[in-house]
C-alpha positions in Angstrom: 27.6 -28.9 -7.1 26.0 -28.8 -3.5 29.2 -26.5 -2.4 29.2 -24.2 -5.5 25.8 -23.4 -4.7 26.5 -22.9 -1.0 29.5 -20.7 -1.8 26.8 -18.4 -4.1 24.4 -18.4 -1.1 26.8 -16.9 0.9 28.2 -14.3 -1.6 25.3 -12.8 -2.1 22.2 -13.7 0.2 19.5 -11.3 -0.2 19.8 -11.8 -3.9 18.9 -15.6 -3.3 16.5 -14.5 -1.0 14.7 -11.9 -3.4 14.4 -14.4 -6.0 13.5 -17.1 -3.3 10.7 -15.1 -1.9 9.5 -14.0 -5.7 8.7 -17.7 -6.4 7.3 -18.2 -3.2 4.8 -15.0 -3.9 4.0 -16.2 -7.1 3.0 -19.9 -6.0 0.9 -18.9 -3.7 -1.0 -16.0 -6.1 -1.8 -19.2 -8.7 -2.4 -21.3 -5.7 -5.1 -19.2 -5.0 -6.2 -17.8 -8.0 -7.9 -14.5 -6.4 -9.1 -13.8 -9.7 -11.6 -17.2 -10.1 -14.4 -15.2 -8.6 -15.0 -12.8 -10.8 -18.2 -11.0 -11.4 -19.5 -13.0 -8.1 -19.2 -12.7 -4.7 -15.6 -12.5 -3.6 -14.6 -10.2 -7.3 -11.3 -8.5 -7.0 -13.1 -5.7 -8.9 -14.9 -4.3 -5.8 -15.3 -1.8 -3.1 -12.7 0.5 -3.2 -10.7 -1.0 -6.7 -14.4 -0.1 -8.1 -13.4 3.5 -7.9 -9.8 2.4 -9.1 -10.0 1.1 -11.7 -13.4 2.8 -13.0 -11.5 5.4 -15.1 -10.3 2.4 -17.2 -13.8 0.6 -18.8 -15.4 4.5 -18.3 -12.9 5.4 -20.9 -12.1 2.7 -23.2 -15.2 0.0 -23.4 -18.1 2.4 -22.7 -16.2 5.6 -24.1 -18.1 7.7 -21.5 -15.7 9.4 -18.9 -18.8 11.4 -17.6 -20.4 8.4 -16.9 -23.8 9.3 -18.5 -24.1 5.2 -19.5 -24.9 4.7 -15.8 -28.3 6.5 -15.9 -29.4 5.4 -19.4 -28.2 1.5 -19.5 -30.7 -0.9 -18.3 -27.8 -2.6 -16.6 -28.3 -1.3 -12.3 -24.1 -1.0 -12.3 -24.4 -0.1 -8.4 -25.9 -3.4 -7.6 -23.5 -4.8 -10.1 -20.3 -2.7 -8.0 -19.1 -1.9 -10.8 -19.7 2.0 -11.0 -20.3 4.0 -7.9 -20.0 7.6 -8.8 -20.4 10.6 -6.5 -22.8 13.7 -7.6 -20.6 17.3 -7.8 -22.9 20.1 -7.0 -23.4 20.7 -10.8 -24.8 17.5 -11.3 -21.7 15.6 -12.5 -21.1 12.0 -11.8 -17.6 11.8 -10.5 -15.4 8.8 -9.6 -14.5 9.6 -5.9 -11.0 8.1 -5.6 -8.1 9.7 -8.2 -6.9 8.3 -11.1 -3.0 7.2 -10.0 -3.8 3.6 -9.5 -5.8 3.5 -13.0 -1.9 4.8 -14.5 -0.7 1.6 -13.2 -3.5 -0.8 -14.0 -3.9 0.4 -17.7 -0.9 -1.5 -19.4 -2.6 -5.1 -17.8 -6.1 -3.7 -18.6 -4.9 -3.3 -22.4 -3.8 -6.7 -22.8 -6.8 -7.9 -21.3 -8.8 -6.1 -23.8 -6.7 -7.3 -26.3 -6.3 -10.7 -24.9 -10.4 -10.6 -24.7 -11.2 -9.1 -28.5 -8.5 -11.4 -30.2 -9.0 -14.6 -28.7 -12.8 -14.5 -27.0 -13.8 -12.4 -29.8 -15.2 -9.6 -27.8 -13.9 -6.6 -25.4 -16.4 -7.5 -22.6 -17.0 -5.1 -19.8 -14.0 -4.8 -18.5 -15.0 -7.0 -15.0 -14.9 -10.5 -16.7 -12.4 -13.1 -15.4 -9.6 -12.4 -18.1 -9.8 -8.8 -16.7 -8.9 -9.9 -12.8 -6.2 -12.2 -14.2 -4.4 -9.4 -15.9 -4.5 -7.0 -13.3 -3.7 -9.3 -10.7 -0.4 -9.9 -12.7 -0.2 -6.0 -12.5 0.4 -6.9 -8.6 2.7 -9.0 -9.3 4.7 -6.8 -11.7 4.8 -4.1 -9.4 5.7 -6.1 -6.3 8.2 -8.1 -7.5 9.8 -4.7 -8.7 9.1 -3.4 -5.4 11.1 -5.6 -3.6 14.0 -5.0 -6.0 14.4 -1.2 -4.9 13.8 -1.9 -1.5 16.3 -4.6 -1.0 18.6 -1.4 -3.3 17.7 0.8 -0.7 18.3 -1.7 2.5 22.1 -2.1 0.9 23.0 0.9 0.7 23.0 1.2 4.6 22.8 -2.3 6.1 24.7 -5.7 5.0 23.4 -8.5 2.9 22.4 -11.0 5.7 20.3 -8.5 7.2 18.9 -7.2 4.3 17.9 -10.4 3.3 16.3 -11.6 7.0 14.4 -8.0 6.7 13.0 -9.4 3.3 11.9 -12.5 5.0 10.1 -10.9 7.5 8.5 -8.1 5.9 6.9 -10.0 2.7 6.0 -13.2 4.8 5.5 -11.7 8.2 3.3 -8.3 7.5 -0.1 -7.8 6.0 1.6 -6.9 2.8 1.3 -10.7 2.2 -2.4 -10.4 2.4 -2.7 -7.4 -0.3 -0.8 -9.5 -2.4 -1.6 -12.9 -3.1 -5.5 -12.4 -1.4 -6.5 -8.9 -2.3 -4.1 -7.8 -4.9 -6.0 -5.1 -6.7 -5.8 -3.0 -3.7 -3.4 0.0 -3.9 -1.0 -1.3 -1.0 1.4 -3.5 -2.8 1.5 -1.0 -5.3 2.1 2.1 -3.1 4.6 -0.3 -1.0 6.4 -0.4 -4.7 6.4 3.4 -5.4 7.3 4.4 -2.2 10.5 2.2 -2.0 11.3 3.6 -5.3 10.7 7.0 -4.3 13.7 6.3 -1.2 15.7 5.1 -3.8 15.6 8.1 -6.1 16.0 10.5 -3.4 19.3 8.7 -2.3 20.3 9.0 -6.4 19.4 12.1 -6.2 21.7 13.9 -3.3 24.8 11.9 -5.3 24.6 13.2 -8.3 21.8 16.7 -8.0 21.0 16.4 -11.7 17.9 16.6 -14.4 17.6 13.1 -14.5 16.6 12.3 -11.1 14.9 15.4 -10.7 12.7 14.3 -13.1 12.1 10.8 -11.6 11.7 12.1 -8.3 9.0 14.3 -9.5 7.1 11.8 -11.4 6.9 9.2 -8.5 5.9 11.5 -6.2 3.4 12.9 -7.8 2.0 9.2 -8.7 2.5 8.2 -4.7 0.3 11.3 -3.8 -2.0 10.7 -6.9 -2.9 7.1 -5.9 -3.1 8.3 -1.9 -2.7 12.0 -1.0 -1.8 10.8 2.7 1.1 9.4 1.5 2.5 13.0 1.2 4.4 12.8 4.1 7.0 10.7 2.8 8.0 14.0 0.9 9.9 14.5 4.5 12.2 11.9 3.5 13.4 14.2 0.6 13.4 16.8 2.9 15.3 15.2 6.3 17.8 13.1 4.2 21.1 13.5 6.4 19.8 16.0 8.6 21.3 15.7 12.1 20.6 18.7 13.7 19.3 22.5 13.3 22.7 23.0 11.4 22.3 20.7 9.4 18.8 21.4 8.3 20.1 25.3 7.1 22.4 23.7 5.4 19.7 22.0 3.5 17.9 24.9 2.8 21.1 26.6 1.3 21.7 23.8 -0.6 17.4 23.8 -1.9 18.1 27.4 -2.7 21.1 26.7 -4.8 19.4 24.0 -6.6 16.4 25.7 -7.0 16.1 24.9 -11.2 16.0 21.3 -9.9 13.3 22.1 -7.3 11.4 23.4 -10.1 11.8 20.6 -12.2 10.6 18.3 -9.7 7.7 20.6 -8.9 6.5 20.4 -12.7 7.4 16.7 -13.2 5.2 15.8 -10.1 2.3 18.0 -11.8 2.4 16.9 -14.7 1.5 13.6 -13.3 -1.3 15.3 -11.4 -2.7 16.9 -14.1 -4.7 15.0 -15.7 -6.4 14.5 -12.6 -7.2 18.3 -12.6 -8.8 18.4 -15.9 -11.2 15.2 -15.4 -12.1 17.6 -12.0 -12.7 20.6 -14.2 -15.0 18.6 -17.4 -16.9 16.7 -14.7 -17.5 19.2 -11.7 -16.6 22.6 -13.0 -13.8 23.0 -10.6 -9.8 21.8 -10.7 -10.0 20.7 -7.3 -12.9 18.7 -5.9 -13.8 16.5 -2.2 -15.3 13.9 -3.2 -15.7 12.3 0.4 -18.6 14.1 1.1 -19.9 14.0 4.5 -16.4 12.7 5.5 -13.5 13.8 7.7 -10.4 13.8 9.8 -11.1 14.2 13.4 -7.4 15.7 14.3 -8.7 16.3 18.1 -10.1 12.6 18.4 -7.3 10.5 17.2 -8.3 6.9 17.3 -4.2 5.9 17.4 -4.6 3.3 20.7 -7.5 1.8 18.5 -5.6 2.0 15.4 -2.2 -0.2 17.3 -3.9 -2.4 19.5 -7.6 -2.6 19.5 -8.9 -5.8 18.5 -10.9 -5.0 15.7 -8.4 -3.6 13.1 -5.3 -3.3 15.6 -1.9 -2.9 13.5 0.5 -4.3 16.5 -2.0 -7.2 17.1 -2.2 -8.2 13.8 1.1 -7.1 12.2 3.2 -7.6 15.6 6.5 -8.0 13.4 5.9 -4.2 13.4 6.5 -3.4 16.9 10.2 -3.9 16.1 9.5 -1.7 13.1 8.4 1.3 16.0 11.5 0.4 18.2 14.1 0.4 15.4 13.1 3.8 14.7 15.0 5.0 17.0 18.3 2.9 15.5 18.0 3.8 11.6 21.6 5.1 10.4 21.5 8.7 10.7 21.0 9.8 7.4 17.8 8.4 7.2 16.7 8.6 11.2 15.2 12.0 11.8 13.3 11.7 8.5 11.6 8.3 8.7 10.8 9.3 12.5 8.9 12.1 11.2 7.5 10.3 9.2 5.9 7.8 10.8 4.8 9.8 13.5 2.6 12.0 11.0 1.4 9.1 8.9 0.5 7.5 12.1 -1.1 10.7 14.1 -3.1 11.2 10.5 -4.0 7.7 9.7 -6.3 7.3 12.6 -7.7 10.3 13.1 -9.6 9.6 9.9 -13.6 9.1 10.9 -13.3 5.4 9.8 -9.8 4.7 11.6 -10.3 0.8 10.7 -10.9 1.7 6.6 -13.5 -0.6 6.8 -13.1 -4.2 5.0 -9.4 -5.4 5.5 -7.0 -7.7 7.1 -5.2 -5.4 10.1 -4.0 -1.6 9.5 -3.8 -2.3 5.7 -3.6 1.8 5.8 0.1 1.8 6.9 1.3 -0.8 4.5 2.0 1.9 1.8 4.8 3.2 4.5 6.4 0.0 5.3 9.4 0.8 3.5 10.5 3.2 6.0 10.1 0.0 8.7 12.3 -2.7 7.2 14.8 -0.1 7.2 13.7 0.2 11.2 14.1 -3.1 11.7 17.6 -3.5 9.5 18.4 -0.6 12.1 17.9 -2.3 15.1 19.3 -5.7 13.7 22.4 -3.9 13.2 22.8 -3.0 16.5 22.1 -6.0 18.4 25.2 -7.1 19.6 24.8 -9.8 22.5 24.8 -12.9 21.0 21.5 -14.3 23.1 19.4 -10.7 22.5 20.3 -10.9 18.9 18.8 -14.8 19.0 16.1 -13.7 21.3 15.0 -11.3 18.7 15.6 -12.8 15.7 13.8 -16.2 16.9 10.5 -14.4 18.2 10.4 -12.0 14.9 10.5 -15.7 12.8 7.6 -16.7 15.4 5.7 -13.6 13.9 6.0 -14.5 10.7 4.7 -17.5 11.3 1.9 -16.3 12.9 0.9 -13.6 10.4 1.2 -16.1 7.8 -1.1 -18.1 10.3 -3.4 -15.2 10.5 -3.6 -14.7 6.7 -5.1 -18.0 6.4 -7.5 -16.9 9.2 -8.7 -13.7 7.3 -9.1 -15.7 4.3 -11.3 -18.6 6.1 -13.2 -15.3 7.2 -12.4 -16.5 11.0 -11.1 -12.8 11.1 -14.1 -10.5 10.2 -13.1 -7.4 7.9 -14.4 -5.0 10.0 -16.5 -6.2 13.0 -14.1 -8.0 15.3 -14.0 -8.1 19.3 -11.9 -9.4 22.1 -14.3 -12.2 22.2 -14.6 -13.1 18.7 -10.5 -13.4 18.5 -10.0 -15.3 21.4 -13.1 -16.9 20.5 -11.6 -18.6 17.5 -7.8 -17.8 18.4 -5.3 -20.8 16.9 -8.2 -22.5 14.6 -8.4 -21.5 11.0 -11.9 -22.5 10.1 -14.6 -20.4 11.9 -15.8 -21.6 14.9 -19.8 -22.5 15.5 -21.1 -19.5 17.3 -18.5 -17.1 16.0 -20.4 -15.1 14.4 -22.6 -14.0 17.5 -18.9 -13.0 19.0 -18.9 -9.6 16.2 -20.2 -6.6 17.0 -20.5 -4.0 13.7 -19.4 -0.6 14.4 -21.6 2.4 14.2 -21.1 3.8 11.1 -23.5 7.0 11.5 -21.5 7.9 14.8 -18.1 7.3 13.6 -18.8 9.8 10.9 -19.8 12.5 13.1 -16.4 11.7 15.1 -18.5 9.8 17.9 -17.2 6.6 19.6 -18.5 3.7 16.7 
C-alpha cells in the first residue's frame, strides 16, 4: 500500500502537492474562522471590502443603487462601515471602488441570502455572520481554482518537482497566505486567481487563434482591470508572449494585424465586462467615466520603490523575502515568457509605489503586488531550473524553505497584531522580532505616518 502510494507521489507530484496544500488552506481558514467577528471589531466586511462588496446589499436588500437609504435611515452606516460613498459633483453618492470584485462575490452573497431567508427566516443586512461565512468560501473557491491554472501554467514550461516546490513556497511562504485564511475578502487571492487564468488563456490562445479564447481572454481581462485598473499591465503578457527581439516583436504586430477580427473580439468581450461599470457612472454622476479618489494621486517623480522593497513599515522583500528570488529569476524565465513578465514587473513595481499611500494602508507587507505573483513563481521555477551545482541548488532551496517558515512565522505575528498594519519602525520590528505575542512597550515603538503630507506627495 505504502509503495503504491509512493510510486503515485512520484508520478505526478505537484498534483499531490495541489491537493496537499488545498487541505492545508482550508484547515487553517476553519481553524480560524475569519468570519466569527462579524458586525464587531475585526468584521471581514470592512475598509476597503466595504466599497466591495457595497454594490451587492445596495442592490438586492435595500434595492437602492443610488444609495439614497444612507441619508434617510436612522441607522449612521459610516460608523457602522458598512456604506462609505463618495459625493460626484452633481450630488450623487457613488461607491468609490468598481464593481469587478462584487461579480465574484454575488454567487456566495445569493446563497447567503438564501441561506439567511430560508433557514433564519429573514434576508438581514447583508453584514451578518452567515454573510462573512459565505463569502469567505468565495475565497476559497476562487483560490483553490487559482492554484489549479497556475500549477497549468508552471507545466507547461517547468517539470513537476519544480512546479510543485514553487507551490509550496508561494502559498505557504508569501503574504498570499495572509489574504487568504486572515483577510480573505480582500481582492488579492482573487486577483492572484484571475490573473493566473489570464496567463493561461493567453498561452491557449497563440495555439489555437480562435473565437473561443478570444472571448475568454477578453472577459478575464476586463474583470482583472475591473477589480484593479493597475493590474493593466499584465496586458503585456499578451502582448510580449515569445518575443525575443525587435524581430520578433514586428512579427507580432503582423500577426495582430492579421488577426485583427479576434482583436476585436477581445476588445468587445473585455467591455462588455466593463460596461456595466459605465452605466452605474453615468445614473449616479452624470458621466461614463468618473475619479472617485478625490484628492488622491500618483506621484510618478517621487516613487517611494526603496520604501515599498525594504523599508520596515510595509517593506515587500522584508516581509515577503521568498520574493527576492522571485526579482532574480526574472532574469531566468524560459524565453517565451521572459521579456514580457520583466516588463511587467518593472511597471507594476515603478507604478505601485509611486501611489501617495505607497504602504495602502492596513495590511500585512506589499499586499499590492500579490495580484502579480503569478508572474514570480514562474521566476522562481525559472531560476530553479537553472541551478545546476548540486550544493547552490541545496543552498537555495534550503534558505527559500527557511522563508516559508518565517512568513508563516510572521503571519502569526500580523495576526497577534505584533506587526502593526500600517505604523511600524526599525524599532518596533526588532523590538518584538522572534516573539508572537506583542511585547510590553511595543506600542510606544510605532510611529503613524502622516497622512495629510503623504497626500500632497511629501515625505509621511
Amino acid at each position: 500500500m505504502i509503495i503504491t502510494v509512493w510510486n503515485y507521489i512520484k508520478k505526478d507530484y505537484s498534483k499531490v502537492t495541489l491537493f496537499a496544500l488545498e487541505l492545508v488552506l482550508v484547515l487553517v481558514v476553519f481553524k480560524f474562522q475569519p468570519w466569527q467577528n462579524a458586525e464587531e471589531n475585526g468584521r471581514l466586511i470592512d475598509w476597503d471590502v466595504t466599497s466591495y462588496y457595497g454594490y451587492l446589499p445596495a442592490t438586492f436588500i435595500h434595492n437602492d443603487l443610488t444609495l439614497s437609504f444612507v441619508k434617510s435611515d436612522s441607522l449612521n452606516y459610516e460608523a457602522l462601515h458598512q456604506f462609505w460613498p463618495e459625493t460626484a459633483p452633481n450630488g450623487g453618492k457613488v461607491i468609490k471602488t468598481t464593481m469587478g470584485m462584487s461579480y465574484l462575490y454575488s454567487p456566495f452573497f445569493f446563497l447567503a441570502k438564501t441561506h439567511s431567508k430560508f433557514i433564519d427566516g429573514k434576508v438581514g443586512t447583508g453584514y451578518s455572520e452567515i454573510y462573512e461565512f459565505y463569502l469567505t468560501l468565495s475565497n476559497l473557491f476562487f483560490t483553490l481554482l487559482g492554484m489549479f491554472f497556475i500549477k497549468t501554467v508552471l507545466r507547461y514550461f517547468y517539470s513537476d518537482r519544480i512546479t510543485a516546490f514553487v507551490l509550496m513556497l508561494g502559498y505557504l511562504g508569501t503574504n498570499l497566505f495572509y489574504y487568504i485564511t486572515i483577510e480573505p475578502l480582500m481582492s488579492h487571492a482573487y486577483s492572484f486567481c484571475l490573473i493566473s487564468l489570464f496567463l493561461l488563456l493567453v498561452i491557449k490562445w497563440y495555439q489555437y487563434q480562435n473565437l473561443k479564447w478570444s472571448i475568454l481572454i477578453g472577459l478575464i481581462a476586463g474583470l482583472i482591470v475591473l477589480i484593479r485598473p493597475v493590474n493593466i499591465f499584465i496586458l503585456f503578457f499578451f502582448v510580449l508572449y515569445d518575443v525575443h527581439n525587435v524581430k520578433d516583436l514586428s512579427m507580432k504586430l503582423i500577426l495582430f494585424f492579421k488577426q485583427y477580427r479576434l482583436l476585436i473580439v477581445i476588445l468587445l468581450s473585455a467591455f462588455l465586462t466593463i460596461s456595466p461599470q459605465l452605466i452605474y457612472w453615468k445614473l449616479i454622476t452624470g458621466s461614463f467615466f468618473f475619479n472617485s479618489y478625490v484628492g488622491e494621486h500618483f506621484y510618478f517623480n517621487n516613487p517611494h520603490i526603496l520604501d515599498g522593497l525594504f523599508s520596515f513599515r510595509k517593506g515587500w522583500l522584508l516581509y515577503t523575502p521568498i520574493m527576492i528570488f522571485g526579482l532574480i529569476g526574472l532574469f531566468y524565465n524560459d524565453l517565451k515568457i521572459k521579456k514580457g513578465i520583466i516588463v511587467i514587473s518593472i511597471l507594476s513595481i515603478f507604478v505601485t509605489f509611486s501611489w501617495w499611500n505607497w504602504w495602502y494602508g492596513g495590511g500585512f507587507g506589499a499586499r499590492s503586488l500579490i495580484d502579480y505573483y503569478p508572474i514570480y513563481f514562474l521566476s522562481i521555477a525559472g531560476l530553479l531550473s537553472k541551478l545546476n551545482f548540486k550544493i547552490i541548488k541545496l543552498f537555495v532551496i534550503s534558505l527559500m524553505c527557511i522563508m516559508v517558515v518565517f512568513n508563516l512565522f510572521q503571519t502569526l505575528q500580523k495576526k497577534s497584531d505584533s506587526i502593526h498594519w500600517e505604523n511600524m519602525t526599525q524599532e518596533a520590528y526588532w523590538f518584538n522580532f522572534l516573539h508572537i505575542k506583542p511585547l510590553p512597550g511595543l506600542e510606544d515603538t510605532f510611529i503613524a505616518p502622516n497622512i495629510e503630507n503623504a497626500k500632497k506627495g511629501r515625505e509621511e
